[in-house]
C-alpha positions as CSV (number, residue, x, y, z in Angstrom):
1,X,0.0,0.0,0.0
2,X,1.8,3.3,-1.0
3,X,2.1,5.8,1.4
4,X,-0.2,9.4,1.4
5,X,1.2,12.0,-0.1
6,X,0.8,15.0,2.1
7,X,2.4,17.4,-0.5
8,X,-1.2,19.2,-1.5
9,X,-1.6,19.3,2.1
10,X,1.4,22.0,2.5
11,X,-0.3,25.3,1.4
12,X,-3.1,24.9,3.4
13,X,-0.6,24.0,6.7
14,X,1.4,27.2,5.4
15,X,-2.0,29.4,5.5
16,X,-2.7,28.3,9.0
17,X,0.7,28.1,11.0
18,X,1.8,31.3,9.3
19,X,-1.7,32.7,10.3
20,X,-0.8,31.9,13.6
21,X,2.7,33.6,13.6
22,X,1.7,36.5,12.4
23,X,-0.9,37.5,14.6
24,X,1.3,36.4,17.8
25,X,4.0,38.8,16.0
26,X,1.3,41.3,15.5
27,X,0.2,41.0,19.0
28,X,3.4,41.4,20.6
29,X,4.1,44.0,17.9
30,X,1.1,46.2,19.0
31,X,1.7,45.6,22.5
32,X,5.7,47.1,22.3
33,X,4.6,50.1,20.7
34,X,1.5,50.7,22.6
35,X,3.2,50.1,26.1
36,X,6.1,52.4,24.8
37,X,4.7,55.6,23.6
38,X,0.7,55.7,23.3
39,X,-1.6,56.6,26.4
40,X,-3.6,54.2,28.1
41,X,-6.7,52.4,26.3
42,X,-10.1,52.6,28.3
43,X,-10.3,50.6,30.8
44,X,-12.0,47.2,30.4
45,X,-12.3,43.4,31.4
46,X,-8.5,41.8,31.8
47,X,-7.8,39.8,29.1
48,X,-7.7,35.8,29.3
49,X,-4.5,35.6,27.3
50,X,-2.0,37.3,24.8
51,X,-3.5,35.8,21.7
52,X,-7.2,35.8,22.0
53,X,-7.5,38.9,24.6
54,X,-11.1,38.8,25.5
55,X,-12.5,36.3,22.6
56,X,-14.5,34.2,25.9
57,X,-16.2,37.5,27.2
58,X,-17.8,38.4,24.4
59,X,-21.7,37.3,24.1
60,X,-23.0,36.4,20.4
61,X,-26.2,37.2,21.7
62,X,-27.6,40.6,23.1
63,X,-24.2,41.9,24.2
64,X,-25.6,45.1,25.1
65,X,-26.7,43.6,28.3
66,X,-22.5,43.2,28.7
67,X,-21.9,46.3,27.6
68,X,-24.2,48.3,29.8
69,X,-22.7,46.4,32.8
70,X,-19.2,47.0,31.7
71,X,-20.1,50.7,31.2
72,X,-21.4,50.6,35.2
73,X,-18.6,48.9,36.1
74,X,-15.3,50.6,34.3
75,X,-17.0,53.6,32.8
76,X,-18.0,55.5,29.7
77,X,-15.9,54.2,27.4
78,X,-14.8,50.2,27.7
79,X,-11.9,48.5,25.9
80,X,-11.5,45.0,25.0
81,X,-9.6,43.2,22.2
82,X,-10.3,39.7,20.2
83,X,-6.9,38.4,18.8
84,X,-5.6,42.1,16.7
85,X,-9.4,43.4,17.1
86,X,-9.6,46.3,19.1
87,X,-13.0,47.6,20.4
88,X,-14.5,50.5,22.0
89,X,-17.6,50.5,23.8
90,X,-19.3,53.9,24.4
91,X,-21.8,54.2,27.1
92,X,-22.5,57.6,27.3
93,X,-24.5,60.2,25.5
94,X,-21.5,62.9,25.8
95,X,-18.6,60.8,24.7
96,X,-21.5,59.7,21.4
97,X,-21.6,62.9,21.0
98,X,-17.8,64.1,21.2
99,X,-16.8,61.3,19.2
100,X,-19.2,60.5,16.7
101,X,-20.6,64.0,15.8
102,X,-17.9,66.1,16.5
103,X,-15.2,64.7,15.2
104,X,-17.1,62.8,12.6
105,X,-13.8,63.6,10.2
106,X,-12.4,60.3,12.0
107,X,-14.8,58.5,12.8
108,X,-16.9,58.0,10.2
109,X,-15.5,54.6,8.6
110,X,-16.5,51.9,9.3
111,X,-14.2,48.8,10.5
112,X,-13.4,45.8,8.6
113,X,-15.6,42.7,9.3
114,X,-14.7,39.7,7.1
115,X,-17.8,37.9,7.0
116,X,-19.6,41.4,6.0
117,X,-17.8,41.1,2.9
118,X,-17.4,36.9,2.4
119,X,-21.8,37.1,2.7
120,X,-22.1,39.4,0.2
121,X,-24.0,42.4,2.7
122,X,-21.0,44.8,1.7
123,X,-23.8,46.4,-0.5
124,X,-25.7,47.7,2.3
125,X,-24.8,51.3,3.7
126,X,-25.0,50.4,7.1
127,X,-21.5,48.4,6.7
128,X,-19.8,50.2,4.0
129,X,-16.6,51.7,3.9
130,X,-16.4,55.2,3.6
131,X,-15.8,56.6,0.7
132,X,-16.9,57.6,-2.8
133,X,-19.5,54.8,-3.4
134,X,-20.7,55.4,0.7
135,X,-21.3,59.2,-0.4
136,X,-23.2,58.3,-3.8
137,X,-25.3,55.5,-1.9
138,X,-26.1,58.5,0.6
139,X,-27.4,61.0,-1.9
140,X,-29.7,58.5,-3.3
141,X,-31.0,57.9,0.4
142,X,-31.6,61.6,1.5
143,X,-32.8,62.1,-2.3
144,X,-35.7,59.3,-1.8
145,X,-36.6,59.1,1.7
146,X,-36.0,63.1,2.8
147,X,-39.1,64.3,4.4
148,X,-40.1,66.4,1.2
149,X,-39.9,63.5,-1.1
150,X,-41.4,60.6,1.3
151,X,-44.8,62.8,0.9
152,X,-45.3,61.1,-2.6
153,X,-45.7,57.7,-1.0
154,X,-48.1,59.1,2.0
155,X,-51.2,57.6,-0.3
156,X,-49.0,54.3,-0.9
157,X,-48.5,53.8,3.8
158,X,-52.2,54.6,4.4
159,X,-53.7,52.3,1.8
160,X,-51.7,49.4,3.8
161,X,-52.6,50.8,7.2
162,X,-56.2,50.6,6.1
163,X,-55.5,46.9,4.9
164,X,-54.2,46.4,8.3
165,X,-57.4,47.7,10.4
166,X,-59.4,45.9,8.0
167,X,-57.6,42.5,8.6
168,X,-57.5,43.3,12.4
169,X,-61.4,43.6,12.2
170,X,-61.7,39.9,10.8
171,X,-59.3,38.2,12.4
172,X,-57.9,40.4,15.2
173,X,-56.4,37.0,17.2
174,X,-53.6,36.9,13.9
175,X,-52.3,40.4,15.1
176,X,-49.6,40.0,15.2
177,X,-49.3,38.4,11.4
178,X,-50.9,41.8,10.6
179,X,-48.8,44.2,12.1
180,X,-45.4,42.3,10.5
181,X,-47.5,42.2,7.1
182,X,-48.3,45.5,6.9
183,X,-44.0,46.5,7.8
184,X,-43.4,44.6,4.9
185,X,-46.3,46.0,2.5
186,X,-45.2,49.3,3.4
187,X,-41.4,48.9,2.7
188,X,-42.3,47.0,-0.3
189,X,-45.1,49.5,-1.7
190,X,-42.4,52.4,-1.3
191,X,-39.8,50.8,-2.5
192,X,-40.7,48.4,-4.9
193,X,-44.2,49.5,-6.1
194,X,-45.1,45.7,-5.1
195,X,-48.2,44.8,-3.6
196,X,-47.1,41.7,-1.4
197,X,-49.5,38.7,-0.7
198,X,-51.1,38.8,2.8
199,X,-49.3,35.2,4.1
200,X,-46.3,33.7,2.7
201,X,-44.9,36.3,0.2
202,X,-42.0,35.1,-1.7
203,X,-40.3,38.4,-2.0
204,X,-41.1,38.9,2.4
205,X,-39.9,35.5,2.7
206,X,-36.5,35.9,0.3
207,X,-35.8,38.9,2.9
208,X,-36.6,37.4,6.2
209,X,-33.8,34.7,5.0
210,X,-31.5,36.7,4.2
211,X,-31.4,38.6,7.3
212,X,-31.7,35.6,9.1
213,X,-27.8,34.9,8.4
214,X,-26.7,38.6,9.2
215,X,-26.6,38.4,12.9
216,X,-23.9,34.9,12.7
217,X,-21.5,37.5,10.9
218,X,-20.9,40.7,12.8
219,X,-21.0,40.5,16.7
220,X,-17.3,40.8,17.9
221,X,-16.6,36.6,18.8
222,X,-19.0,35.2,16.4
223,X,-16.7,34.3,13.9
224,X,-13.2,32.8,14.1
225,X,-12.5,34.7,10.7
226,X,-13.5,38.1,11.5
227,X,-10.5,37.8,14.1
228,X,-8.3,36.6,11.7
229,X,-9.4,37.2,8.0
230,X,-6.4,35.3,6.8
231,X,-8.5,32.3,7.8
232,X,-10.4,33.1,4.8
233,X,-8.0,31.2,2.7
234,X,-8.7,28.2,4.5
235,X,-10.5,25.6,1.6
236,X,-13.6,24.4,2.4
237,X,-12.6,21.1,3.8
238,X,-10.1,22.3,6.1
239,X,-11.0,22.1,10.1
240,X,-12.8,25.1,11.4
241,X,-13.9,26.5,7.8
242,X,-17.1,25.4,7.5
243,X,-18.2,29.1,7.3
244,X,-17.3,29.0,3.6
245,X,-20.0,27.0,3.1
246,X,-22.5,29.5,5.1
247,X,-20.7,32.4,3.8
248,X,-21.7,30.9,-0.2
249,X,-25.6,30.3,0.8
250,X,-25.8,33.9,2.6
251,X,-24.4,35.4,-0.5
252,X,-26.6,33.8,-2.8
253,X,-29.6,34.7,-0.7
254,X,-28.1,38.3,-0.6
255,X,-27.8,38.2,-4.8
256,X,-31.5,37.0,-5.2
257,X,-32.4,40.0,-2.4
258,X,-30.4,42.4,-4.7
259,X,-31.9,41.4,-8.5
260,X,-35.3,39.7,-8.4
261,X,-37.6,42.5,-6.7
262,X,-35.4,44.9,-9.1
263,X,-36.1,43.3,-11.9
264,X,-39.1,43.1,-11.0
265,X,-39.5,46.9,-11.2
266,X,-37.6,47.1,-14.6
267,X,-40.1,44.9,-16.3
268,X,-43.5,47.0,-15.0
269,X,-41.8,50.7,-16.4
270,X,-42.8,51.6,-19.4
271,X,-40.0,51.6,-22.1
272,X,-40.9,55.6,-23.2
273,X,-40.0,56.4,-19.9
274,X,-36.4,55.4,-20.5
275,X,-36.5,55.2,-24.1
276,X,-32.6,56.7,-24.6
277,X,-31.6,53.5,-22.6
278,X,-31.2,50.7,-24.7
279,X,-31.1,48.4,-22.2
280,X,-34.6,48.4,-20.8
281,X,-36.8,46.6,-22.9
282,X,-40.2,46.5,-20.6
283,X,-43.2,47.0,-21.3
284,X,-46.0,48.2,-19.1
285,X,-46.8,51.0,-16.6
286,X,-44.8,50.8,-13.3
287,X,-46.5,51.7,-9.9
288,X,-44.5,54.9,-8.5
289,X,-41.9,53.8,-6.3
290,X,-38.4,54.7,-5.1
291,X,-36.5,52.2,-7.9
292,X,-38.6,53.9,-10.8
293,X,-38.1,57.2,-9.7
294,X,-34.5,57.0,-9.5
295,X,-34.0,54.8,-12.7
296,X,-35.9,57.2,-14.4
297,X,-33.6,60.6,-13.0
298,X,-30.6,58.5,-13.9
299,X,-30.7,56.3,-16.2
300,X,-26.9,55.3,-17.1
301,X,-25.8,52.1,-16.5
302,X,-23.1,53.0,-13.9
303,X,-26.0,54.2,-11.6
304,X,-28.1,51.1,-12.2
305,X,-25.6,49.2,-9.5
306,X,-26.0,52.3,-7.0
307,X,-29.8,52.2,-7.2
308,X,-30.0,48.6,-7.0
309,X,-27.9,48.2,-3.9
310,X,-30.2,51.2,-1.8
311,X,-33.1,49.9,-2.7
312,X,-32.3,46.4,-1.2
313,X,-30.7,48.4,1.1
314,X,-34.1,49.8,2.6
315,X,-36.1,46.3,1.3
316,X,-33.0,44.4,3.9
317,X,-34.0,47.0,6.2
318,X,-37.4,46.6,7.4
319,X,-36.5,42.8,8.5
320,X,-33.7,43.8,10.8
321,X,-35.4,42.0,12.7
322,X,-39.2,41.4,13.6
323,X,-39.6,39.4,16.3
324,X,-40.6,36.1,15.8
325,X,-43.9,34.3,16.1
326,X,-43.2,33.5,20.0
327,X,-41.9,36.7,21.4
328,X,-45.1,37.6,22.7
329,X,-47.6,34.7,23.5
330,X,-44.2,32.9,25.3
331,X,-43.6,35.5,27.9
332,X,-47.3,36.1,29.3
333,X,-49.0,38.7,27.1
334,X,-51.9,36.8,24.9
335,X,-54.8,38.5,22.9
336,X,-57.4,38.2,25.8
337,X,-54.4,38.9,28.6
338,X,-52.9,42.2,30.3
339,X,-50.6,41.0,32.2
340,X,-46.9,40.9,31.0
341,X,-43.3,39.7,32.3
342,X,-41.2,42.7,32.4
343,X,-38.0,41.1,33.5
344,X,-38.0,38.9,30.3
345,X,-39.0,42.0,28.4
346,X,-35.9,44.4,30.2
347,X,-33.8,40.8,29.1
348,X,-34.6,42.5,25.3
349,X,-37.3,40.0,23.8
350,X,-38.9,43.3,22.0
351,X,-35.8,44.7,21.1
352,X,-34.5,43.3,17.4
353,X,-30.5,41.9,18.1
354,X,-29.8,43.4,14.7
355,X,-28.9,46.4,13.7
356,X,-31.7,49.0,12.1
357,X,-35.1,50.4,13.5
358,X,-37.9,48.7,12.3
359,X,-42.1,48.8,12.2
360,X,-43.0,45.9,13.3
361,X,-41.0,46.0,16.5
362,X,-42.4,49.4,17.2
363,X,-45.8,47.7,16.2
364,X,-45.5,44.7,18.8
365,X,-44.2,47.1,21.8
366,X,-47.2,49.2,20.9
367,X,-49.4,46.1,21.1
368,X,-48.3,44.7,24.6
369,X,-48.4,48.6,26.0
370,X,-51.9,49.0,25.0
371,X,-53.0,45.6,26.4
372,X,-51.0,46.4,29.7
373,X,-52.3,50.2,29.6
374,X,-55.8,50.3,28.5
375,X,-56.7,53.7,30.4
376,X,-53.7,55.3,28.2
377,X,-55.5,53.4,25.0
378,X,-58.9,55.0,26.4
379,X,-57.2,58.8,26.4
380,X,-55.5,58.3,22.8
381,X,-59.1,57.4,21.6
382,X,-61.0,60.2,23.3
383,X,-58.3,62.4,21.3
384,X,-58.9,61.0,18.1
385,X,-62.7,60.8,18.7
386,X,-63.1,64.2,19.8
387,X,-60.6,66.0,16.7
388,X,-60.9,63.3,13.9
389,X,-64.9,62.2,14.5
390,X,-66.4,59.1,13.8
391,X,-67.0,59.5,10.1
392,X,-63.1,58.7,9.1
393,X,-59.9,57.4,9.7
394,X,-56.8,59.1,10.7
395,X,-54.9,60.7,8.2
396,X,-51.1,62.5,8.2
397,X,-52.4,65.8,8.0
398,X,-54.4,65.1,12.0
399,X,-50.9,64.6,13.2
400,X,-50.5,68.1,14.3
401,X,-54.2,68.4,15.9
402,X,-53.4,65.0,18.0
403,X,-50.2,65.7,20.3
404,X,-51.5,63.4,22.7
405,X,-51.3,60.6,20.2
406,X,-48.0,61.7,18.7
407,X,-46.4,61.6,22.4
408,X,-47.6,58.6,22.8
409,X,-45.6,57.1,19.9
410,X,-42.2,59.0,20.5
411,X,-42.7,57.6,24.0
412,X,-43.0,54.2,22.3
413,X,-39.7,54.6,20.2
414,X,-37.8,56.3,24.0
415,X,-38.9,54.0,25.8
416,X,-37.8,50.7,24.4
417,X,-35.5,51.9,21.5
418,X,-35.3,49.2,18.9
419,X,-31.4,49.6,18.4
420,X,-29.9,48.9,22.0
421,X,-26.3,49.4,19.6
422,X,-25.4,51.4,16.9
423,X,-23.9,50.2,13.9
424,X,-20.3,49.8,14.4
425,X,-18.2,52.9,13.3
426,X,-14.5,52.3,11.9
427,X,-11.5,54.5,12.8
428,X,-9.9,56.7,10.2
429,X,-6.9,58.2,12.6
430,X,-5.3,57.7,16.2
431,X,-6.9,59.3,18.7
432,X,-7.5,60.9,22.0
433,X,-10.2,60.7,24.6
434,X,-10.4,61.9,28.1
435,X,-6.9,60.6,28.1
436,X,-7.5,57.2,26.8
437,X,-5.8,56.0,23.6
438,X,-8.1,55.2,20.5
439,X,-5.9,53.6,17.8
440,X,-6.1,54.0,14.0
441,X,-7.2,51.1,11.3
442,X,-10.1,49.2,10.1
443,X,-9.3,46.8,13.0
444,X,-10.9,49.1,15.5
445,X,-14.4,49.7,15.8
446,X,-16.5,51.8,17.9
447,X,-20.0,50.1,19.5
448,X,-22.9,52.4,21.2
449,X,-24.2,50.3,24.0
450,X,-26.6,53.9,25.5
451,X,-28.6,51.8,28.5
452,X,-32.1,52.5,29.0
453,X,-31.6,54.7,31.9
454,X,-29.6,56.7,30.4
455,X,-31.7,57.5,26.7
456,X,-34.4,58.5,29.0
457,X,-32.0,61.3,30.7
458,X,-30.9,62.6,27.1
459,X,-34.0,61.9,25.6
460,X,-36.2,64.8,26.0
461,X,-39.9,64.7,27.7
462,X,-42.4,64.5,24.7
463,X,-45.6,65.0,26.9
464,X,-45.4,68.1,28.1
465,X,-47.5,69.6,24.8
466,X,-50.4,67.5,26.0
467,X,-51.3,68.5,29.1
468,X,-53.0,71.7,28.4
469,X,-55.1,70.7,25.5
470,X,-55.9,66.9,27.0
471,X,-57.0,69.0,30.4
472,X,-59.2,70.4,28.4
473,X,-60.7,67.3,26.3
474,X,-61.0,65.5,29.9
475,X,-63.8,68.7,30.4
């Protein structure tokens, strides 16, 4: 029997032990120079050893929790490091502030995260680099969805708000099907200029999976390979690299997310609407939307890529993440019950562990409050009853007439923010805070972790306004 031939073998051994070198020569590296002429870094948990710093104290789920209690315990702005990843944790409105707003010329990057780019959600704003395609994608955003502009699709949100009351008056035990439907129908509608199916939708569903495989790839920990992106290498086969094979099926997911709803769109406009494109050979009339309106202002080829990649962008957007079918009937609240758990609920089982503000968390919070508040539900409908009647609906233009009802929902979003963290920002320069050392390079990120406690000390009072005029509806 001859002997195996390890020779193919070699490369792969190379990738790995030389891997391993360089990040302990990195490591010591870093440490020499830091120790010898840099300030201090914030103060955070000790690490557990040289190589992997703090890789074991880092949650993959809700590490705001963490965060929060690190920011009690070592202060407003924690430090900890996974293998050459630094990050910094700010728990404090002021140092947000200082940091992120006023010195937004460094910090306005965003920091490398492997699996980001391996899954294919490098598209998305929210994790981009900055740079010339980060400015471009953010023209077409303020362009579409700036208050001005978002008036043209005021006809398109209240025609599936209506379809929600309506499906609530049949079947109000599916609620919360309704309230995640009509997220959906909105984003879509605006968007896309597609009407999605009540149940089942394959475009809602394409989404939902999608974004299902976003949370494995960026919390600091989750992934050996966002600690070391030479593992990337790695072939398929090899030990430990089995998240090539997740990496392929979130990317695929991600291209279908990109192309089928837009194509979608291109084959509904009407070919005299972009007649000097010789591309766009579809026939019909398409529904206004944000993808229509912006093919039709630019219609080159070189913007088709931009406009794709925002619209998926906001379509990605609404599903970061809705709660799932459980999060309310398992922790105590039911349709025919007011009482709920509120130490499950301050554990963050109505706030999304992704990334972006969404409806239908807003939605579900607003649900379980009502149920557990009805005297508050009975004030907000003496306010609509006695400025709106009984012979309509609510419209946009009541909003300024009903400040008792628009408290109400700013006091939703305040009190149980959807985003516990920000997006994670990247690090363009060295720099300096409060005497702490914040290094330079797309291996440092910054994390908001603002507690509860503290967004309702910056967050200001939204009720005030109402206590004149509800005075005088109580009358």
């Amino acid at each position: 029997m001859a002997l195996l031939d390890f020779s193919s073998y070699f490369p792969v051994l190379y990738i790995a032990l030389g891997s391993v070198i360089v990040l302990f020569s990195r490591t010591l590296v870093q440490s020499w120079r830091f120790s010898s002429k840099n300030p201090p870094y914030p103060p955070g948990p000790p690490t557990r050893g040289l190589l992997e710093g703090n890789l074991k104290d880092i949650p993959t789920s809700q590490p705001w929790l963490t965060y929060t209690q690190w920011g009690k315990e070592y202060g407003e702005l924690v430090h900890f490091r996974i293998y050459g990843q630094h990050t910094i944790v700010l728990n404090s409105f002021e140092a947000v502030k200082s940091l992120l707003e006023q010195r937004s010329n460094i910090y306005s990057d965003r920091p490398h995260i492997e699996m980001i780019y391996l899954t294919g959600w490098v598209y998305n704003i929210a994790f981009k680099r900055y740079g010339a395609e980060w400015r471009a994608h953010r023209r077409l955003f303020q362009q579409s969805f700036r208050p001005e502009a978002s008036l043209a699709y005021r006809p398109i949100i209240a025609r599936k708000v209506h379809d929600m009351l309506y499906n609530l008056l049949l079947t109000p035990e599916d609620f919360q099907n309704h309230y995640k439907t009509v997220a959906a129908a909105m984003i879509m509608g605006v968007v896309y200029g597609y009407d999605i199916e009540p149940k089942e939708d394959y475009f809602v569903s394409l989404a939902e999976a999608a974004v299902s495989k976003l949370s494995v790839c960026f919390f600091p920990g989750a992934n050996a390979v966002n600690a070391i992106p030479i593992l990337r290498y790695l072939p398929e086969w090899f030990p430990g690299a089995a998240f090539h094979h997740f990496a392929k099926e979130a990317k695929d997911l991600n291209n279908q997310m990109i192309d089928v709803p837009f194509e979608f769109v291109k084959k509904t406009m009407s070919f005299t609407c972009l007649k000097h494109h010789p591309s766009y050979q579809a026939a019909g009339t398409a529904p206004p939307s944000v993808a229509s309106d912006l093919l039709s202002k630019f219609p080159s080829e070189d913007a088709e890529k931009n406009i794709k990649q925002v619209c998926a962008t906001a379509y990605a957007g609404d599903k970061l993440h809705a709660p799932n079918d459980t999060d309310i009937h398992c922790h105590g609240l039911k349709v025919e019950q007011t009482r709920y758990d509120f130490t499950t609920y301050d554990k963050g089982h109505f706030v999304s562990n992704d990334f972006m503000m969404q409806t239908s968390s807003l939605m579900g919070t607003f649900f379980s409050l009502m149920a557990l508040h009805p005297e508050i539900q009975k004030k907000a409908q003496r306010e609509i009853d006695h400025v709106v009647g009984f012979s309509r609906l609510v419209d946009f233009d009541d909003r300024e007439s009903l400040p008792y009802l628009d408290a109400l929902c700013r006091e939703i979003v305040r009190w149980r923010p959807v985003l516990p963290l920000c997006v994670t920002h990247g690090t363009s320069d060295e720099d300096t805070y409060k005497g702490y050392y914040i290094p330079k390079g797309k291996r440092t990120s910054l994390s908001c972790s603002l507690p509860l406690t503290i967004s309702a000390n910056v967050i200001p009072n939204v009720w005030y306004k109402t206590i004149l005029l509800f005075a005088l509806i109580q009358t």
